[in-house]
LUMGU-55827 format. One line per 5 residues: number of its first residue (from 1); for each residue x, y, z of N, C-alpha, C, O. Coordinates in steps of 0.1 Angstrom, whole numbers, plus 5000, padded with zeros to 4 digits. Each point is the difference from the previous one (the first is absolute). Layout:
<pts>
NUM	X Y Z X Y Z X Y Z X Y Z ~ ...
</pts>
This chain:
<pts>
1	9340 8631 6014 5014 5000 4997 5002 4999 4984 4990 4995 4994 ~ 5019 5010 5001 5000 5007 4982 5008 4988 5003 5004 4995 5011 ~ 4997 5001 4976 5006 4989 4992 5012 5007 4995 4998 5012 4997 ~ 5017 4982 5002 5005 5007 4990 5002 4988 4986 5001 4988 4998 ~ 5000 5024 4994 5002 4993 4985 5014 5000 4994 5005 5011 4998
6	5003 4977 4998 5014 5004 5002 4999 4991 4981 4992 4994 4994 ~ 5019 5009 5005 5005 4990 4982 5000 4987 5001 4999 4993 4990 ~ 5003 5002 5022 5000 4984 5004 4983 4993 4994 4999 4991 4992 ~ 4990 5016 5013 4989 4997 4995 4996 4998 4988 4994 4990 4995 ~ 5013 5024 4997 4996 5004 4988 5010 4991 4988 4996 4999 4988
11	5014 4996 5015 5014 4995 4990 4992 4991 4993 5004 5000 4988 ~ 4985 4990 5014 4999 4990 4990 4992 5003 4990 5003 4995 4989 ~ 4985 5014 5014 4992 5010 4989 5012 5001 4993 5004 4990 4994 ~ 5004 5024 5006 5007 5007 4996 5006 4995 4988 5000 5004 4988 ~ 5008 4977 5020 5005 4997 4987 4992 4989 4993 5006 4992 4993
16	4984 5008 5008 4991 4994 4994 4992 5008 4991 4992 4995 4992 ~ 5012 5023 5014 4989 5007 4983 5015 5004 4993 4999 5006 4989 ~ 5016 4993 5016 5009 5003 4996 4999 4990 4987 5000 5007 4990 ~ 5000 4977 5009 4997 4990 4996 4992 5002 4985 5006 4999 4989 ~ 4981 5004 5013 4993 5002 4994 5003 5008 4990 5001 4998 4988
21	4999 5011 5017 5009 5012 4990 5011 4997 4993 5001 5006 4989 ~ 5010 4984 5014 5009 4998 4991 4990 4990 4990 5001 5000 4988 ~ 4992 4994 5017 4996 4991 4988 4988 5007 4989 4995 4994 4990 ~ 5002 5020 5016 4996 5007 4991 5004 5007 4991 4994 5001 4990 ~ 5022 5005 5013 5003 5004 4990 5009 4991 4991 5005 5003 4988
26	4998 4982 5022 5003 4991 4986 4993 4994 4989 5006 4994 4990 ~ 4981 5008 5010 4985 5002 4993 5004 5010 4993 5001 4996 4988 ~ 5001 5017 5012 5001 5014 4998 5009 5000 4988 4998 5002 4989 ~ 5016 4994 5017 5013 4994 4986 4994 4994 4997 4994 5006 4991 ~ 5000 4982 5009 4997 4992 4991 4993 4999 4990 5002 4995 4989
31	4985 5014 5016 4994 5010 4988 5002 5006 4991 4998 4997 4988 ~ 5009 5013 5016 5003 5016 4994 5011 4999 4999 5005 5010 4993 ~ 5006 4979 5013 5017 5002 4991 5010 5013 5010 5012 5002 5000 ~ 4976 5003 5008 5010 5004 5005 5015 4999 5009 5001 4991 5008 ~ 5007 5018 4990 5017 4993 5006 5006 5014 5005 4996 5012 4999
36	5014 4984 5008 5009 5008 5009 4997 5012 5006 4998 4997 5012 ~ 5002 5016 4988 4996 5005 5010 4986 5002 5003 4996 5003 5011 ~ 4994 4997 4977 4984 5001 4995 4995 4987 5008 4989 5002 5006 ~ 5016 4986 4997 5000 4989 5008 4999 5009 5013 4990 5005 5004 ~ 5019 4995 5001 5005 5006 5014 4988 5009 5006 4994 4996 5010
41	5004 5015 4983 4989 5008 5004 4988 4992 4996 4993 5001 5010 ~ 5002 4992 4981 4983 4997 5004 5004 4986 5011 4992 4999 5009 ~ 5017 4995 4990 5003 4996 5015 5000 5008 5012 4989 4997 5004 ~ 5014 5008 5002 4997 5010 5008 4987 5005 5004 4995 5002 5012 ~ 4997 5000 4973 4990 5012 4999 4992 4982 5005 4996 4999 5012
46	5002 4992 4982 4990 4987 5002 5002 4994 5015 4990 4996 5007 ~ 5021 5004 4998 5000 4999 5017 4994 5009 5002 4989 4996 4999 ~ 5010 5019 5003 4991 5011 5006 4988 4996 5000 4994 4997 5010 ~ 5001 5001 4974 4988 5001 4997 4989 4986 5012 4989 4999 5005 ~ 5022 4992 4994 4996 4988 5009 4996 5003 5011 4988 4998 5004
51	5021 5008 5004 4998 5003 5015 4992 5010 4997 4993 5000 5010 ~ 5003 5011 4982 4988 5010 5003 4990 4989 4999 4998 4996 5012 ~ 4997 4998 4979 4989 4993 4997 4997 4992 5013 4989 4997 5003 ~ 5022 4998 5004 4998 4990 5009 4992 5009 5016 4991 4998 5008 ~ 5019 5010 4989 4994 5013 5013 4988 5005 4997 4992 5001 5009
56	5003 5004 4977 4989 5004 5001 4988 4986 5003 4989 5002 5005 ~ 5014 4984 4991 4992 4993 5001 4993 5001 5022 4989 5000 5006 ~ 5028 4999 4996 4994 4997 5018 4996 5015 5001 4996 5000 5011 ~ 5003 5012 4984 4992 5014 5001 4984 4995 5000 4991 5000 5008 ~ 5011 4996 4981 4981 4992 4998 4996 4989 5011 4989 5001 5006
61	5019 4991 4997 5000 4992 5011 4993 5007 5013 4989 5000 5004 ~ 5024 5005 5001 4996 5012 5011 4989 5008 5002 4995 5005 5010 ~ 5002 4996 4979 4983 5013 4998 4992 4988 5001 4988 5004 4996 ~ 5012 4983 5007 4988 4992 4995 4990 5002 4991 4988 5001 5003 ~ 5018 5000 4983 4993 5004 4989 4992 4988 4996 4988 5001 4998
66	5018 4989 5001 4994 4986 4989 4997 4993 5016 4996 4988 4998 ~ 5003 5016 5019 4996 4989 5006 4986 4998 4999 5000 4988 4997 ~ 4989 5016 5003 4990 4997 4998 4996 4987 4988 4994 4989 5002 ~ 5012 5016 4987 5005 4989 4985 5002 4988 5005 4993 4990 4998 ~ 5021 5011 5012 5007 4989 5007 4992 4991 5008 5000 4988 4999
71	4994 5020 5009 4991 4993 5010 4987 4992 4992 4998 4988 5000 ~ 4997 5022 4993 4990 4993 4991 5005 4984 4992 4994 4990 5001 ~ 5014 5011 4995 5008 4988 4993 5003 4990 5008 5004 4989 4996 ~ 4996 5015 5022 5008 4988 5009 4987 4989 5001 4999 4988 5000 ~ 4987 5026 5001 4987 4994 5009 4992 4995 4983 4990 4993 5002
76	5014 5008 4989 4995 4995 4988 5005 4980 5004 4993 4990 5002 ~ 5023 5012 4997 5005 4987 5005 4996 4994 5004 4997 4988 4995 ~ 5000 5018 5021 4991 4987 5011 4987 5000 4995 4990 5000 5008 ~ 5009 5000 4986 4987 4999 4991 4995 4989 4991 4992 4991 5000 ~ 5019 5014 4992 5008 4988 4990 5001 4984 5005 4995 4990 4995
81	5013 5012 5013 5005 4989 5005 4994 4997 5017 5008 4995 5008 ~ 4984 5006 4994 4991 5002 5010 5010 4996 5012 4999 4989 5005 ~ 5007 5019 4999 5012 4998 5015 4992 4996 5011 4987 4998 5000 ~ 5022 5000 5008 4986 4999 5015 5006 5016 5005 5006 4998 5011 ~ 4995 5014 4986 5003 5009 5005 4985 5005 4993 4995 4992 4992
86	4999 5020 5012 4987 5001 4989 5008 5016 4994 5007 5007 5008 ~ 4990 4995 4977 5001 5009 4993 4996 5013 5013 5010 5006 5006 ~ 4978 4998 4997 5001 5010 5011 5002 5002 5012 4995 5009 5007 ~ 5013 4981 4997 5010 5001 5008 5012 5006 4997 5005 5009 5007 ~ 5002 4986 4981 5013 5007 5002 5007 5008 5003 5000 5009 4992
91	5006 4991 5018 5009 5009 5003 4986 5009 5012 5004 5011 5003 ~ 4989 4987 5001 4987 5006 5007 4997 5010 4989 4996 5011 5005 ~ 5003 4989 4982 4997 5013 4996 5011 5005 4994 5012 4999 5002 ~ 4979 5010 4986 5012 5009 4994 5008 5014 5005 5009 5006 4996 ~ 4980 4997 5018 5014 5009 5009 5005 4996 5005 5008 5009 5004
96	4996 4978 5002 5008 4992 5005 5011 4997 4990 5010 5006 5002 ~ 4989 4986 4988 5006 4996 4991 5009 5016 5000 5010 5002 5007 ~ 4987 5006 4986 5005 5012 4997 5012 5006 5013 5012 5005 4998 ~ 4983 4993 5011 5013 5008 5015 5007 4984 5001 5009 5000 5008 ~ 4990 4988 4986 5009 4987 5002 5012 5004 4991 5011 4996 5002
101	4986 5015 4985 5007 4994 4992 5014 5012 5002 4998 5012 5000 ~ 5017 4982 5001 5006 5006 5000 5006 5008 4990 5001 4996 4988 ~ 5004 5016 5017 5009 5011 4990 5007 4997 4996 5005 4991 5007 ~ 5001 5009 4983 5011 5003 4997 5010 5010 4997 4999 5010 4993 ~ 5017 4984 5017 5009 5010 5010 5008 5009 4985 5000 5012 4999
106	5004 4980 4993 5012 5001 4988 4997 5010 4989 5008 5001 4991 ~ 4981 5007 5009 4994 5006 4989 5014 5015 5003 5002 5006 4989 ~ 5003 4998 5018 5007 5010 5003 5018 4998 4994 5009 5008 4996 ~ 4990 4974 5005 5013 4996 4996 4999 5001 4984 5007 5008 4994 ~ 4985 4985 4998 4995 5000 4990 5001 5011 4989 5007 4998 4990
111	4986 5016 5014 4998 5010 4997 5018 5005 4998 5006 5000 4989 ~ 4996 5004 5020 5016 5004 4999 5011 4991 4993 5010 5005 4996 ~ 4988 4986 5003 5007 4986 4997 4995 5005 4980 5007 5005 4991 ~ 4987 4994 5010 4991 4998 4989 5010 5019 4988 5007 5002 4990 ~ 4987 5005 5019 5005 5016 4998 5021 4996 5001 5007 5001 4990
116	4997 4996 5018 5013 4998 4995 5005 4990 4986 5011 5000 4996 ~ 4982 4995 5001 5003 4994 4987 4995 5008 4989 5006 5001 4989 ~ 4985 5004 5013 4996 5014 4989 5009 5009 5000 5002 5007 4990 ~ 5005 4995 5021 5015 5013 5004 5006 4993 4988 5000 5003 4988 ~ 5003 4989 5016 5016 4990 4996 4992 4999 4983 5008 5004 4992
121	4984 4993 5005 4996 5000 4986 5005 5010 4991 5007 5000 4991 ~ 4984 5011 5016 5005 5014 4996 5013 5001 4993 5004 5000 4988 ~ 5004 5001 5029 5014 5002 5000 5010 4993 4988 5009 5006 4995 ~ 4987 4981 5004 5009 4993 4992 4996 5009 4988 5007 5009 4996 ~ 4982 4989 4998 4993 5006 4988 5006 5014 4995 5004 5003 4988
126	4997 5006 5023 5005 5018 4997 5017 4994 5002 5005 5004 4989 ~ 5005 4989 5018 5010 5003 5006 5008 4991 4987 5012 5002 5000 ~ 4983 4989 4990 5006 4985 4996 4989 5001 4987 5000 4990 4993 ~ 4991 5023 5003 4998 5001 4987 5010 5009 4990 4998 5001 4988
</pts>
């Protein structure tokens, strides 16, 4: 049975890289002085840039690029701190560990999300220079 993926899931990301982004480009004025519509657009362009960056992160995610890294660092731990779980145990192994770990759904919301604030960047920029 497919899952469906609806905006209810995705709303708190959203406005939590929405978030970030304003407090980036309040960093951005605050730097460089910029004001009124030059605001507006790297506002715009720094929400995009957020949500690409965040989508391409769960892209890397997805490909299990750094789990090997990850796994190494968990079984370093029990190590460390000598658990009663033993280091090669966990997870039965790292092909186990690896089909445990789940996908992530949002990389599609992201992407587009991400690309309409680069539209709207644009636009303001050509339409309001």
């Amino acid at each position: 049975m497919k899952e469906k993926n609806t905006f209810r899931e995705f709303w708190p990301t959203a406005v939590a890289l929405v978030v970030i982004g304003i407090l980036l480009s309040f960093l951005l004025r605050h730097n460089f002085g910029t004001s009124g519509l030059l605001y507006v657009v790297d506002l715009l362009f720094l929400i995009g840039m957020v949500f690409f960056t965040y989508g391409l992160i769960h892209i890397v995610g997805n490909v299990d690029m750094f789990a090997s890294l990850i796994y190494g660092a968990k079984c370093l731990k029990e190590i460390f701190f000598n658990r009663q779980q033993r280091a090669t145990t966990l997870k039965d192994g790292y092909l186990e560990y690896r089909k445990s770990r789940k996908k992530h759904k949002d990389i599609w919301f992201l992407m587009i999300t991400a690309g309409i604030f680069f539209a709207a960047s644009i636009l303001v920029d050509l339409i309001f220079a």
